[in-house]
Structures are given as structure tokens and as C-alpha cells.
PDB file of N, CA, C and O in Angstrom:
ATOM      1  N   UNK A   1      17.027   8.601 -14.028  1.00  0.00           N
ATOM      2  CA  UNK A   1      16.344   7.694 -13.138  1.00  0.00           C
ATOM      3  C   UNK A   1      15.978   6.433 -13.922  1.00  0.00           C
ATOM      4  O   UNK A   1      15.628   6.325 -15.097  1.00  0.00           O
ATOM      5  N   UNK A   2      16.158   5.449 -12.914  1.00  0.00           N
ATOM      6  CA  UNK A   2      15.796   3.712 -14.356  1.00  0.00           C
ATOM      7  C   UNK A   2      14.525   4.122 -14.228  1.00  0.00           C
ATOM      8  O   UNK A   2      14.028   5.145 -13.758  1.00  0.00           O
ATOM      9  N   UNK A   3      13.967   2.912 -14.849  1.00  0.00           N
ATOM     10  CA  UNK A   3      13.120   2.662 -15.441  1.00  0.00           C
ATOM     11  C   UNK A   3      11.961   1.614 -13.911  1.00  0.00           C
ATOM     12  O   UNK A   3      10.757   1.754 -13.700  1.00  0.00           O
ATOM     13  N   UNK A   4      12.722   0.895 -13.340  1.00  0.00           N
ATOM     14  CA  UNK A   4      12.434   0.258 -12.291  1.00  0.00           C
ATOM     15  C   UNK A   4      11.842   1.374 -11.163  1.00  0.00           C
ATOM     16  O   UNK A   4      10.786   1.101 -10.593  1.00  0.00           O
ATOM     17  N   UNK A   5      12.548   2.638 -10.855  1.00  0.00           N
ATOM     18  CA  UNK A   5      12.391   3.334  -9.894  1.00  0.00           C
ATOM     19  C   UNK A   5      11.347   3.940 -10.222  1.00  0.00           C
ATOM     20  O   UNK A   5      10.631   4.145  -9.242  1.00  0.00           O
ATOM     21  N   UNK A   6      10.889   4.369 -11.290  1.00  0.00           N
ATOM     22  CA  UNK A   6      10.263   5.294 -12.262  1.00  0.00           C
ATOM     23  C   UNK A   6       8.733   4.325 -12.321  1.00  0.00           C
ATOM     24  O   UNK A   6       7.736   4.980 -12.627  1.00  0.00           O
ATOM     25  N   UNK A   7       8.573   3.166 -12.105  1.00  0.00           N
ATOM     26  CA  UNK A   7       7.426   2.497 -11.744  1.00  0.00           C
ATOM     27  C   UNK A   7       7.102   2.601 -10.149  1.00  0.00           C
ATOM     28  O   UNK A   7       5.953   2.794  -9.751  1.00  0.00           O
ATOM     29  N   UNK A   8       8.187   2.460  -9.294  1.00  0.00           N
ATOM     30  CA  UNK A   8       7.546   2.319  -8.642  1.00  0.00           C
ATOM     31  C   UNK A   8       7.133   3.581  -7.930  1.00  0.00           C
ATOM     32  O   UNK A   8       6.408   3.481  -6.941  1.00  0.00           O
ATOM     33  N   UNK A   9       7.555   4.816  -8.373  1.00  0.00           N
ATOM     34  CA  UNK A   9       6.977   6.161  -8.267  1.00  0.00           C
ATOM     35  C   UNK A   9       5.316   6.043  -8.700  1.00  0.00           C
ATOM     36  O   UNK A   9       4.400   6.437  -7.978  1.00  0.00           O
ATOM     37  N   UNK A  10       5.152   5.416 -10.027  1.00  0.00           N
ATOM     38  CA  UNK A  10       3.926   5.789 -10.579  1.00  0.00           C
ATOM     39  C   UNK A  10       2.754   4.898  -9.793  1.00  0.00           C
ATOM     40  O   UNK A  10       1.561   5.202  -9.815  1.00  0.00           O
ATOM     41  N   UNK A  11       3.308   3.741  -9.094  1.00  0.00           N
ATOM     42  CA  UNK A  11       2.326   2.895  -8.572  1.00  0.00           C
ATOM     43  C   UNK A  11       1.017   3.931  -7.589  1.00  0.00           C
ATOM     44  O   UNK A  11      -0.179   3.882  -7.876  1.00  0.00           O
ATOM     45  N   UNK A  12       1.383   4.495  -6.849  1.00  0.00           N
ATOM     46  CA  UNK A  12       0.794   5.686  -6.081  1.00  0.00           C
ATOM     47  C   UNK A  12       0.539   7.057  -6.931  1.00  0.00           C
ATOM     48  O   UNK A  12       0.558   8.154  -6.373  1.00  0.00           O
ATOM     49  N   UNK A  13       0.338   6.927  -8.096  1.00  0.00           N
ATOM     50  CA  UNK A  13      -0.320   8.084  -8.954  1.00  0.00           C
ATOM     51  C   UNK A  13      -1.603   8.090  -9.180  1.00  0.00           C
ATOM     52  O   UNK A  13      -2.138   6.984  -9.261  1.00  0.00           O
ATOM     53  N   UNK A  14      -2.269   9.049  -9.309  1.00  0.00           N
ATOM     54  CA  UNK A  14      -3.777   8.877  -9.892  1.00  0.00           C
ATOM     55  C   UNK A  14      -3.823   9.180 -10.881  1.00  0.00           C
ATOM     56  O   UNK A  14      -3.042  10.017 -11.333  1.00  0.00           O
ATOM     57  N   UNK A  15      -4.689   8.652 -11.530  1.00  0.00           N
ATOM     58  CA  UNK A  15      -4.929   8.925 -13.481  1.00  0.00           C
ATOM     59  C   UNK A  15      -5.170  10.847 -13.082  1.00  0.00           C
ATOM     60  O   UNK A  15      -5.777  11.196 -12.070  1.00  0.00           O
ATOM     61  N   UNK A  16      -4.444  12.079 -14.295  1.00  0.00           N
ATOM     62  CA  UNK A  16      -4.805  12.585 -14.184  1.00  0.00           C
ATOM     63  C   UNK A  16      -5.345  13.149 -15.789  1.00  0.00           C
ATOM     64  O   UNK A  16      -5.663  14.281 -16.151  1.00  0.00           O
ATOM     65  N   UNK A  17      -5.286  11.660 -16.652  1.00  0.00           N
ATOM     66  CA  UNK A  17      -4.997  12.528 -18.379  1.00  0.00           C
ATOM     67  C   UNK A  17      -6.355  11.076 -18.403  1.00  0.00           C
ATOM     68  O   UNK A  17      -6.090   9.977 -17.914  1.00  0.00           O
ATOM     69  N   UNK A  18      -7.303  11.292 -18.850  1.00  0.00           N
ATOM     70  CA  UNK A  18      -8.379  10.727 -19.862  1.00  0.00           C
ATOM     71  C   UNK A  18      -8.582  10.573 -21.103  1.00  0.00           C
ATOM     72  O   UNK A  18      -9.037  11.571 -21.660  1.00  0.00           O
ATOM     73  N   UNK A  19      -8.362   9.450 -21.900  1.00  0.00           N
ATOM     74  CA  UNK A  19      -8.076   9.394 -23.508  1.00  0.00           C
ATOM     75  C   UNK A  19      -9.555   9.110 -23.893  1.00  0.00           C
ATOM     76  O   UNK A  19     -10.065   8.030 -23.593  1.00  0.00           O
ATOM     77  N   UNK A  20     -10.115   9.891 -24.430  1.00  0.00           N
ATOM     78  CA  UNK A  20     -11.515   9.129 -24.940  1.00  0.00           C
ATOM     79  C   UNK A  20     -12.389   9.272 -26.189  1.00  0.00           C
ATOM     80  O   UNK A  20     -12.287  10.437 -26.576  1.00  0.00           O
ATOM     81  N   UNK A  21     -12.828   8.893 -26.613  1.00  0.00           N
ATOM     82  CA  UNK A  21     -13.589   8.363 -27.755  1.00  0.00           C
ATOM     83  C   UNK A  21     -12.813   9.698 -29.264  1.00  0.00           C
ATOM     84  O   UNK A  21     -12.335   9.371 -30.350  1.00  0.00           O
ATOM     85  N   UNK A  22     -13.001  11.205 -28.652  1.00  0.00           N
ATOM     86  CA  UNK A  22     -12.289  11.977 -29.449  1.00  0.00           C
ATOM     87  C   UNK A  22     -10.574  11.803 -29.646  1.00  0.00           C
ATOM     88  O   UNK A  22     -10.049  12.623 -30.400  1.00  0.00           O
ATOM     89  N   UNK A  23      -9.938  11.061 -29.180  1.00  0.00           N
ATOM     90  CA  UNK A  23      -8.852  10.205 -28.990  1.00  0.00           C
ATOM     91  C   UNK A  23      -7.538  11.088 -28.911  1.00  0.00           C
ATOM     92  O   UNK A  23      -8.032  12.200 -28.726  1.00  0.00           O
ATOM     93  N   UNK A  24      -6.956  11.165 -28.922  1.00  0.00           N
ATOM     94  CA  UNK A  24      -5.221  11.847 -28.237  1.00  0.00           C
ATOM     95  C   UNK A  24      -5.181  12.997 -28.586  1.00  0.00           C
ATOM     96  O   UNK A  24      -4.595  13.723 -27.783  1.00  0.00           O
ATOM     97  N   UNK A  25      -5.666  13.600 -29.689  1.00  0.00           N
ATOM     98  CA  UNK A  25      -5.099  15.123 -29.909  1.00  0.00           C
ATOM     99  C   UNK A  25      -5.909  16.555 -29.074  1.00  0.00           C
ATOM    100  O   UNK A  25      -5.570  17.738 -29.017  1.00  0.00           O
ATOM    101  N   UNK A  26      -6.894  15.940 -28.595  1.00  0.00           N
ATOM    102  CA  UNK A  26      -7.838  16.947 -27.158  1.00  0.00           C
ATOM    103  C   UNK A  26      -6.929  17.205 -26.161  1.00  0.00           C
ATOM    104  O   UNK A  26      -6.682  18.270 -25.596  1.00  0.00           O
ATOM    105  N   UNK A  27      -6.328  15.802 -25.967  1.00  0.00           N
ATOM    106  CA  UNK A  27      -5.497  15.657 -24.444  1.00  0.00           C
ATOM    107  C   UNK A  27      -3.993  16.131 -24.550  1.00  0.00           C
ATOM    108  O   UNK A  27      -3.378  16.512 -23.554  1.00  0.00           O
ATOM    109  N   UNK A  28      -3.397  16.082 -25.900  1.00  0.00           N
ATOM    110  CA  UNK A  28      -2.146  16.392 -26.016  1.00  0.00           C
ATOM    111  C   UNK A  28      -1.523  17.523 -25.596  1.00  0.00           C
ATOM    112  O   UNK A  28      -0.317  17.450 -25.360  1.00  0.00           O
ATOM    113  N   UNK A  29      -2.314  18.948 -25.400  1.00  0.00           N
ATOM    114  CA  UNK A  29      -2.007  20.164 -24.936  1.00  0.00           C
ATOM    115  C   UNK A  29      -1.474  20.115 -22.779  1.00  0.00           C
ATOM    116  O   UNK A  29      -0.453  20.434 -22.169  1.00  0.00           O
ATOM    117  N   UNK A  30      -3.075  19.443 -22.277  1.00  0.00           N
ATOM    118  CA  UNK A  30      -2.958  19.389 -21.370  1.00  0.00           C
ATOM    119  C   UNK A  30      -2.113  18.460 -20.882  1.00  0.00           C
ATOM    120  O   UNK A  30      -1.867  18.531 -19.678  1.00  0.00           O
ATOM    121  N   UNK A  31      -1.577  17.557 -21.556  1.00  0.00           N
ATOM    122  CA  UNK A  31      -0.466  15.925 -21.448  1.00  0.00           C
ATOM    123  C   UNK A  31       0.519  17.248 -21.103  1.00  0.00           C
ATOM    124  O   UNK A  31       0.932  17.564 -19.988  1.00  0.00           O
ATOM    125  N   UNK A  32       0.761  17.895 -22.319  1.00  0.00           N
ATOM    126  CA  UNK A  32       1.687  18.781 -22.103  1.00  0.00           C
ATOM    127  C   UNK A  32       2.289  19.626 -20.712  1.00  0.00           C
ATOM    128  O   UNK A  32       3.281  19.713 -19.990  1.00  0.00           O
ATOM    129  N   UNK A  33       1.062  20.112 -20.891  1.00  0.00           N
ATOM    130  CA  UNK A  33       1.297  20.868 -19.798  1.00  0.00           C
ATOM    131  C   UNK A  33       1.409  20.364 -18.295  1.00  0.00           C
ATOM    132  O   UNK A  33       2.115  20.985 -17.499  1.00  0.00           O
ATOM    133  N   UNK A  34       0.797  19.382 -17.969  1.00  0.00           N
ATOM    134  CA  UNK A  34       1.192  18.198 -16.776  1.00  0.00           C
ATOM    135  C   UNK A  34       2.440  18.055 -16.365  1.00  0.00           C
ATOM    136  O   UNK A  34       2.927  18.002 -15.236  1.00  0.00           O
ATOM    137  N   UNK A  35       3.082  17.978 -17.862  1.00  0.00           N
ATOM    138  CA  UNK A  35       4.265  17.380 -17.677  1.00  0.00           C
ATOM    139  C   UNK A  35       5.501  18.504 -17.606  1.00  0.00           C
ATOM    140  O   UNK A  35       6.626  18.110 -17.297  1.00  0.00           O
ATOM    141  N   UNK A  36       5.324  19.543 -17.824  1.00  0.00           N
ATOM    142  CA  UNK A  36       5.636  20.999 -17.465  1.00  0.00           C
ATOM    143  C   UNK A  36       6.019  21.179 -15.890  1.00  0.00           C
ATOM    144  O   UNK A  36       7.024  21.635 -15.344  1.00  0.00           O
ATOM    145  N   UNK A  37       4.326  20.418 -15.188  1.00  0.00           N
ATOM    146  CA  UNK A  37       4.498  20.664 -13.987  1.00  0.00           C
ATOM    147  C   UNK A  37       5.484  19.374 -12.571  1.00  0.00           C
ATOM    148  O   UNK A  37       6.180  19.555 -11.572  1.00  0.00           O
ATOM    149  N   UNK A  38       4.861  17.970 -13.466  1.00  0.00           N
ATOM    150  CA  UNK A  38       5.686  17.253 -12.969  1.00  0.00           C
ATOM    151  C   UNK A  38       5.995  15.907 -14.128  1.00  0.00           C
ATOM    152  O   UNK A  38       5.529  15.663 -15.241  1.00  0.00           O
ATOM    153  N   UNK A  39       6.794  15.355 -13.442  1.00  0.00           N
ATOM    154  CA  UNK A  39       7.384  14.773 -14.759  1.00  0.00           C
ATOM    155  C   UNK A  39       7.246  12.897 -15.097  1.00  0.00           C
ATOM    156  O   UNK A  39       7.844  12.151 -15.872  1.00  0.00           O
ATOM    157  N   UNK A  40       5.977  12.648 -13.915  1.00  0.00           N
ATOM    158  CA  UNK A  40       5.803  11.629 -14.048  1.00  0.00           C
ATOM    159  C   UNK A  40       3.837  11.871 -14.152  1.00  0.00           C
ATOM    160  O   UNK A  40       3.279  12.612 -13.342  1.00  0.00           O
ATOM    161  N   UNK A  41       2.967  11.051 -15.356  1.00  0.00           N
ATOM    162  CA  UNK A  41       1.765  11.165 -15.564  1.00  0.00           C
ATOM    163  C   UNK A  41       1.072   9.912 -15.781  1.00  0.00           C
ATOM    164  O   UNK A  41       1.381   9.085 -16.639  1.00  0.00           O
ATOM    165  N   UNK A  42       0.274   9.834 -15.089  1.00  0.00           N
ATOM    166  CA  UNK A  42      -0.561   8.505 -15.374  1.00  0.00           C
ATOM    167  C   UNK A  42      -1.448   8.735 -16.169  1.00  0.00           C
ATOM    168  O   UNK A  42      -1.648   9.942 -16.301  1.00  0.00           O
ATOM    169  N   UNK A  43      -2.521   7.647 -17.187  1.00  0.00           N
ATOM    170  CA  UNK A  43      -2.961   8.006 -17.944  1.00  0.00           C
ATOM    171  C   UNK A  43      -4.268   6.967 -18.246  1.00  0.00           C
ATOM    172  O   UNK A  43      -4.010   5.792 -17.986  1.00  0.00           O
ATOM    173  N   UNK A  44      -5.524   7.212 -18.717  1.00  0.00           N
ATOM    174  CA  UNK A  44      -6.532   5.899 -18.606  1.00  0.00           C
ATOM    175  C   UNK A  44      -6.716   6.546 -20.113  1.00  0.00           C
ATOM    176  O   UNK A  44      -6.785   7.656 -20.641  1.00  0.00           O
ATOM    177  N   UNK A  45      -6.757   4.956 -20.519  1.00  0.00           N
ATOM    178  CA  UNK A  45      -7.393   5.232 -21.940  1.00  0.00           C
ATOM    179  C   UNK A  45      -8.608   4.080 -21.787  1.00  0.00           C
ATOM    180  O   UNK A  45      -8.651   2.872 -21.554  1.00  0.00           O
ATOM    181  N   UNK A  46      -9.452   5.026 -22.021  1.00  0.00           N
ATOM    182  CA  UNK A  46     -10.883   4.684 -22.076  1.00  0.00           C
ATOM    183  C   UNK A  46     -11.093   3.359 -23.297  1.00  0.00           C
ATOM    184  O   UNK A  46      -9.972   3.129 -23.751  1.00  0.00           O
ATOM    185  N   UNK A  47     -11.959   2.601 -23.839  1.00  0.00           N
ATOM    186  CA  UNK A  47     -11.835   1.566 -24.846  1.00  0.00           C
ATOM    187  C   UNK A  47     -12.479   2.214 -25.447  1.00  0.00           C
ATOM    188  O   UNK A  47     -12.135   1.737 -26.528  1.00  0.00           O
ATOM    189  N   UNK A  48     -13.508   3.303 -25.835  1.00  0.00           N
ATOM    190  CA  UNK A  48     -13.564   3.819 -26.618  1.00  0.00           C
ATOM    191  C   UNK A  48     -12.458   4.345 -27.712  1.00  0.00           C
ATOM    192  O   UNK A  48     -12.609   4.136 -28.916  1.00  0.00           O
ATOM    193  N   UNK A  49     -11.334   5.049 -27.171  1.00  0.00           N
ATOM    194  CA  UNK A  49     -10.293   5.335 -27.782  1.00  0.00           C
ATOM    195  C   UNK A  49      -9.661   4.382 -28.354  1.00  0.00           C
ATOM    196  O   UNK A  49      -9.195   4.662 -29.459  1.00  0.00           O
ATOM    197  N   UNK A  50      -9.518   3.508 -28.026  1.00  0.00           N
ATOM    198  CA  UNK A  50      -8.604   2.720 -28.904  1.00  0.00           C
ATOM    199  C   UNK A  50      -8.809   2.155 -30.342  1.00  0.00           C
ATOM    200  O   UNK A  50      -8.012   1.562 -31.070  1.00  0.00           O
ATOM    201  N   UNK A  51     -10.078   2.502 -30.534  1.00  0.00           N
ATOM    202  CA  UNK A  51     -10.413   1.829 -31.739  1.00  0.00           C
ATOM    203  C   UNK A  51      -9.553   1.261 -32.821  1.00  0.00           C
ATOM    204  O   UNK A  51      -9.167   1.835 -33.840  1.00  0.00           O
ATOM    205  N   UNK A  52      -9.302  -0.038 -32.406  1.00  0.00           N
ATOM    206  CA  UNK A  52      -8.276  -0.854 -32.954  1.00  0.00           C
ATOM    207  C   UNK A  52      -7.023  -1.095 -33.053  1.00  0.00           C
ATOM    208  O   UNK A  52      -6.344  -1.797 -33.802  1.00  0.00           O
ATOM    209  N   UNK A  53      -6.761  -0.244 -31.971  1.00  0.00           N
ATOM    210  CA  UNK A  53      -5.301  -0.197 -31.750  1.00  0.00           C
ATOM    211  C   UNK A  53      -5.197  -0.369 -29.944  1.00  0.00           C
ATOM    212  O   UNK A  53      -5.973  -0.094 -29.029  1.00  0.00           O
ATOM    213  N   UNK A  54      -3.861  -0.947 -30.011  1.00  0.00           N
ATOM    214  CA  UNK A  54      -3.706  -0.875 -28.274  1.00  0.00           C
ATOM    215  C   UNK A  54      -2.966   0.232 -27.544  1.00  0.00           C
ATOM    216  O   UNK A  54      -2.217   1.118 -27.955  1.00  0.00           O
ATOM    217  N   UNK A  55      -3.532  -0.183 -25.987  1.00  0.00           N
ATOM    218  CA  UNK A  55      -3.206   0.617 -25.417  1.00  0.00           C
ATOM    219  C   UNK A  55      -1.595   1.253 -25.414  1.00  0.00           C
ATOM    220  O   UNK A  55      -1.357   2.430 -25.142  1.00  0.00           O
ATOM    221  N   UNK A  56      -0.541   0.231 -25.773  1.00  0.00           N
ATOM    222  CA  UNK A  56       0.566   0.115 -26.144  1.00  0.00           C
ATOM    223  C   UNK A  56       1.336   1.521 -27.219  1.00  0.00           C
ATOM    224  O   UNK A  56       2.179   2.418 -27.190  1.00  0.00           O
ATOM    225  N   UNK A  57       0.278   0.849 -28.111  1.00  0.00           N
ATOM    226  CA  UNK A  57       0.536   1.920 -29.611  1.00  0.00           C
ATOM    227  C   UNK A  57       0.442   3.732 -29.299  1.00  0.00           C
ATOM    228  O   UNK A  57       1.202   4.661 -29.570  1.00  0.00           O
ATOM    229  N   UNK A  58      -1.109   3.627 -28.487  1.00  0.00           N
ATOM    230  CA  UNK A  58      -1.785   5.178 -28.095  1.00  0.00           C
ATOM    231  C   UNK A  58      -0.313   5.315 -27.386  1.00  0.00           C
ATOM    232  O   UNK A  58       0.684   5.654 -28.023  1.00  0.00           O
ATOM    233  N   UNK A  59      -0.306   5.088 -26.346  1.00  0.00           N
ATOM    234  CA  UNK A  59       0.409   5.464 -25.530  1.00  0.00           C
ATOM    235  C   UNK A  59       1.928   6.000 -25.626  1.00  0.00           C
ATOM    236  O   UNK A  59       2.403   6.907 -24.943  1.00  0.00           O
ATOM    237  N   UNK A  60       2.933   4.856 -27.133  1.00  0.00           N
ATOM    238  CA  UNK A  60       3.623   5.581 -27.501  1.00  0.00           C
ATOM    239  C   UNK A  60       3.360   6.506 -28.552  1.00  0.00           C
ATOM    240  O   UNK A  60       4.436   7.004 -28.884  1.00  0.00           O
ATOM    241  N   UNK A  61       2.691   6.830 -29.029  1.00  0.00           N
ATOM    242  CA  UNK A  61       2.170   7.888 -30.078  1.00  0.00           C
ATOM    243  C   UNK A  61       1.987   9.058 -29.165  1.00  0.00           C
ATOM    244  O   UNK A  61       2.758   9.983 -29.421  1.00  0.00           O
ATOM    245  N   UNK A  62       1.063   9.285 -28.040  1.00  0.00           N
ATOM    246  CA  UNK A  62       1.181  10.647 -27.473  1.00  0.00           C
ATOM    247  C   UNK A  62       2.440  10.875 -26.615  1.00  0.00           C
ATOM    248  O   UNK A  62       2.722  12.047 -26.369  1.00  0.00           O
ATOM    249  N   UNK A  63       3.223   9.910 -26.133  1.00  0.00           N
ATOM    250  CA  UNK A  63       4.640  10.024 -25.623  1.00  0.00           C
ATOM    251  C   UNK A  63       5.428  10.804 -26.936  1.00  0.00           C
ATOM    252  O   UNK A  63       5.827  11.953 -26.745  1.00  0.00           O
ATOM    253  N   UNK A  64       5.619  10.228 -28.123  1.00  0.00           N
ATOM    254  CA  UNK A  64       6.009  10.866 -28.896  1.00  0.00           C
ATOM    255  C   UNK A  64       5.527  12.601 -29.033  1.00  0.00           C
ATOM    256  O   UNK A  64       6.286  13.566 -28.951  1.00  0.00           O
ATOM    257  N   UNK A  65       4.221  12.615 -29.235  1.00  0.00           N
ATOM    258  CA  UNK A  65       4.053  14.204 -29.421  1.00  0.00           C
ATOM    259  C   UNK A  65       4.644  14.794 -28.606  1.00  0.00           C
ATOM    260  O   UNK A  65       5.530  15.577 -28.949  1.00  0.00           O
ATOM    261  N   UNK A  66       4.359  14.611 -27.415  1.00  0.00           N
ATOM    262  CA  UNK A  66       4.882  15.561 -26.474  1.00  0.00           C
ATOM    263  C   UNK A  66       6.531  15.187 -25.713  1.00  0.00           C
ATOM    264  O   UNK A  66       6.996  15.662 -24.676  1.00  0.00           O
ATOM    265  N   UNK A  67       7.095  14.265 -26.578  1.00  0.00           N
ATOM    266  CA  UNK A  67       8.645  14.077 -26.275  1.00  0.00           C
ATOM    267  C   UNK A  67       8.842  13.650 -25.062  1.00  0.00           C
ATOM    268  O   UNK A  67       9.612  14.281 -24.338  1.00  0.00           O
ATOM    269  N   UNK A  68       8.260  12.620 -24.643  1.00  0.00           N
ATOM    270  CA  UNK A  68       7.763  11.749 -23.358  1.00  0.00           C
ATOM    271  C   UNK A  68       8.212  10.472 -23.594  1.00  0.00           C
ATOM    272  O   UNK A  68       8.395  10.081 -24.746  1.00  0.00           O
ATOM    273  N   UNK A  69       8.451   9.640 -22.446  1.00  0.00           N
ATOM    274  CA  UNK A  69       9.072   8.141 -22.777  1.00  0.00           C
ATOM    275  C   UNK A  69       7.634   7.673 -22.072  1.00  0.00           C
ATOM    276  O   UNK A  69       6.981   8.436 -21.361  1.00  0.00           O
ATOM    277  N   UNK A  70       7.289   6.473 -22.338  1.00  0.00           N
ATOM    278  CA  UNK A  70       6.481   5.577 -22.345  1.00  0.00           C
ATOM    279  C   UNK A  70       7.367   4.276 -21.058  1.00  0.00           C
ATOM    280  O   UNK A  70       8.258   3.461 -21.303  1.00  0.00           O
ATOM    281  N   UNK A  71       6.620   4.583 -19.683  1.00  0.00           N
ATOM    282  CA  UNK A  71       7.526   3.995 -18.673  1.00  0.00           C
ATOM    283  C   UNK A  71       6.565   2.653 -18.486  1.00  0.00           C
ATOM    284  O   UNK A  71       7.078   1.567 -18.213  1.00  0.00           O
ATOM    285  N   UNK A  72       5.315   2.790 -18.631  1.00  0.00           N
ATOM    286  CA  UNK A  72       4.582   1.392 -18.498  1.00  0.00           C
ATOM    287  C   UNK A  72       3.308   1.488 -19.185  1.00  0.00           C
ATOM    288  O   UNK A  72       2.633   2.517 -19.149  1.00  0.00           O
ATOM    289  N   UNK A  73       2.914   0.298 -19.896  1.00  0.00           N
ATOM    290  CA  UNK A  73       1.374   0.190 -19.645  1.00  0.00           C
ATOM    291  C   UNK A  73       0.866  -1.272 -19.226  1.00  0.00           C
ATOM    292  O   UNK A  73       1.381  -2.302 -19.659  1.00  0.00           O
ATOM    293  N   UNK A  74      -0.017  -1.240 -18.491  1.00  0.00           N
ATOM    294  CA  UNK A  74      -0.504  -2.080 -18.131  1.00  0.00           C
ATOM    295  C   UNK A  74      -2.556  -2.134 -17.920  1.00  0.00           C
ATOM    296  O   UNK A  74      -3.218  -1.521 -17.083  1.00  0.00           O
ATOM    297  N   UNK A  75      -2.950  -2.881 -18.778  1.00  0.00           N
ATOM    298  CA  UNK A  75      -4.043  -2.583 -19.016  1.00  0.00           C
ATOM    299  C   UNK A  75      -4.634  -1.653 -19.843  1.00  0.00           C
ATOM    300  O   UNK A  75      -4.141  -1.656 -20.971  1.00  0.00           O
ATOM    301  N   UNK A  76      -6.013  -0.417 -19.572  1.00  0.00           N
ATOM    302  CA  UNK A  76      -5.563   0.812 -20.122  1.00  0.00           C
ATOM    303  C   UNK A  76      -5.149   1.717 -19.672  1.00  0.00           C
ATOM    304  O   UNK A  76      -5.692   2.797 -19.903  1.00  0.00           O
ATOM    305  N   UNK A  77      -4.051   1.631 -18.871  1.00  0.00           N
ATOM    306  CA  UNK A  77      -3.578   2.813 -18.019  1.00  0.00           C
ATOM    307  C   UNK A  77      -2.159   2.823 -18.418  1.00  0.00           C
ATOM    308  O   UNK A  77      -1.564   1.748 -18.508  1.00  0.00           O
ATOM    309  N   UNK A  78      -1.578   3.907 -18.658  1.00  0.00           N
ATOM    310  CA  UNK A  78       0.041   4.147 -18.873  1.00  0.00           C
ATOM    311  C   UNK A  78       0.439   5.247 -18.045  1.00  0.00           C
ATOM    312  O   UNK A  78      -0.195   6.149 -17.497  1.00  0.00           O
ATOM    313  N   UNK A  79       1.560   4.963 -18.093  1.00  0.00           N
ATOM    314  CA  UNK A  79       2.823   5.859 -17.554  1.00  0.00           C
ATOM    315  C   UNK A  79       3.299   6.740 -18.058  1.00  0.00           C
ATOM    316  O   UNK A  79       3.812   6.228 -19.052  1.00  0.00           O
ATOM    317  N   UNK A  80       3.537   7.901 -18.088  1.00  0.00           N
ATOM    318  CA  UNK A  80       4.619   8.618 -19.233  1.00  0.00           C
ATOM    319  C   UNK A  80       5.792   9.563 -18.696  1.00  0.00           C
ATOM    320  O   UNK A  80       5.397  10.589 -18.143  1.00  0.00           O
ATOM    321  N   UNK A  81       6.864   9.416 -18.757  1.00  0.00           N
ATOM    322  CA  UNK A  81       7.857  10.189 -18.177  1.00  0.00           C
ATOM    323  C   UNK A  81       8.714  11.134 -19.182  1.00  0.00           C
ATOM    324  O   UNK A  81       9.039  10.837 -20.331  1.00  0.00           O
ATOM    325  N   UNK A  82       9.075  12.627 -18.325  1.00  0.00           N
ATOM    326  CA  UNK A  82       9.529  13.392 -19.139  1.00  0.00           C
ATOM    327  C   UNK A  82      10.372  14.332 -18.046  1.00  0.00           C
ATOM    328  O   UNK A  82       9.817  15.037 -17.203  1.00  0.00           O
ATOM    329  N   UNK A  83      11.776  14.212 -18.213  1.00  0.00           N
ATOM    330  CA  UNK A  83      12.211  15.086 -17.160  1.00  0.00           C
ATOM    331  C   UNK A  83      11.737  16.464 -17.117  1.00  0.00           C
ATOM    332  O   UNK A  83      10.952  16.695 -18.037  1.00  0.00           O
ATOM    333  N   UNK A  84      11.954  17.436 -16.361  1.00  0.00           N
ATOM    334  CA  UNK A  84      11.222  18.032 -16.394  1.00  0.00           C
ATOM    335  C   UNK A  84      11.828  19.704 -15.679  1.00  0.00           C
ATOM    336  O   UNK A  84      11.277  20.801 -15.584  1.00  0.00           O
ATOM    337  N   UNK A  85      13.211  19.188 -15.281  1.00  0.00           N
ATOM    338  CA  UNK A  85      13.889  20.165 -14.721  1.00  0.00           C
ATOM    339  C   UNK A  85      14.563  21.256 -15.509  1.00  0.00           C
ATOM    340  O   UNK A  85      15.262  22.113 -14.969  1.00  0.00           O
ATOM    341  N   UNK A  86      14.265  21.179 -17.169  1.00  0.00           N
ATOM    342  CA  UNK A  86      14.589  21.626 -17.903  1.00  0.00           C
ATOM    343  C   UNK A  86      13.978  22.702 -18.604  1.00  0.00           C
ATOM    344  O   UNK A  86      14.368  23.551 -19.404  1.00  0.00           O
ATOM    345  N   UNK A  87      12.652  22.339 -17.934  1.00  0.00           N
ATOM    346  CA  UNK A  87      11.721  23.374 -17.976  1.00  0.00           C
ATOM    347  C   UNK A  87      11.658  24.496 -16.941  1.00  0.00           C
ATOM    348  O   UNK A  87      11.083  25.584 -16.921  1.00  0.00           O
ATOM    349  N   UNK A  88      12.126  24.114 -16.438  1.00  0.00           N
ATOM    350  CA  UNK A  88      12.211  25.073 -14.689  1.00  0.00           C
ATOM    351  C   UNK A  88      12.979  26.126 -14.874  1.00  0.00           C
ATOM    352  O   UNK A  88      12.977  27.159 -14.204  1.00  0.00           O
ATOM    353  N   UNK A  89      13.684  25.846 -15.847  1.00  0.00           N
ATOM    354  CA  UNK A  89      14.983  26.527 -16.388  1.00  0.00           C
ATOM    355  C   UNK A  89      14.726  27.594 -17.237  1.00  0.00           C
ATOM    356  O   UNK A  89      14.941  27.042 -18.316  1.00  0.00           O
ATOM    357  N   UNK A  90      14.356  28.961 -17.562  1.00  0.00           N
ATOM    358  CA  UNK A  90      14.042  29.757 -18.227  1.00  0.00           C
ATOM    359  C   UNK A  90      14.159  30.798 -18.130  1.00  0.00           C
ATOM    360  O   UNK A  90      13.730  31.552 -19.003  1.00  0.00           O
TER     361      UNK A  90
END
């Protein structure tokens, strides 16, 4: 799926992952597991979290842990996509 379509899926998402002050590695299990269930996740990173880094950076850093592409950020809110049909598969 592009990258174009894949936004405009997320426009109608609700944040369901909270990044905050204890910063990405709390959330990384449940990122996980979200994305287990579906394969598109919105995401608010609080400004606490960022401490000195942007929303940009966080965002591909926990895409990375959990082997996720980084489909948008805008503000502190991101996107993260991970197919997901591969998991279904077991």
C-alpha cells in the first residue's frame, strides 16, 4: 500500500499509544502488540518525552524497535505502519 493511501487511512485514527516523560521503552511492548492487531497506529508524543529530540527522531526509533515504517509525523503525533497479515499467519 503507498504511502499516500496509508495517510489517508490514518487521518480518522485515534491516538491509541502515549509517549511520555518515561519515554519509548514502557510503550514499546504494547506498540507491539497494537500492531499485531492492526497494522496502522497513531501515536502522541507528549513534550515531556522528547527531551531534546524531535518528534521525527522518537518516532523513527520506536518504528525501528518494533520493525514498523514511520508513515507520518506531523506535530507530536505519528503514524506507524506495519503489515500485519503475516502475523495472522501461524
Amino acid at each position: 500500500m503507498d504511502t499516500q493511501a496509508l495517510r489517508k487511512r490514518a487521518h480518522d485514527l485515534d491516538v491509541t499509544v502515549w509517549v511520555g516523560k518515561s519515554g519509548i521503552d514502557p510503550v514499546e511492548p504494547e506498540l507491539d502488540d497494537q500492531l499485531k492487531d492492526t497494522d496502522l497506529v497513531k501515536i502522541k508524543f507528549l513534550r515531556a518525552a522528547q527531551g531534546g529530540t524531535t518528534v521525527t527522531q522518537l518516532a523513527a526509533n520506536l518504528a525501528d524497535r518494533v520493525g514498523a515504517k514511520v508513515i507520518e509525523t506531523r506535530g507530536n503525533t505519528g503514524v506507524l505502519y506495519r503489515r500485519w497479515v503475516s502475523y495472522l499467519i501461524r
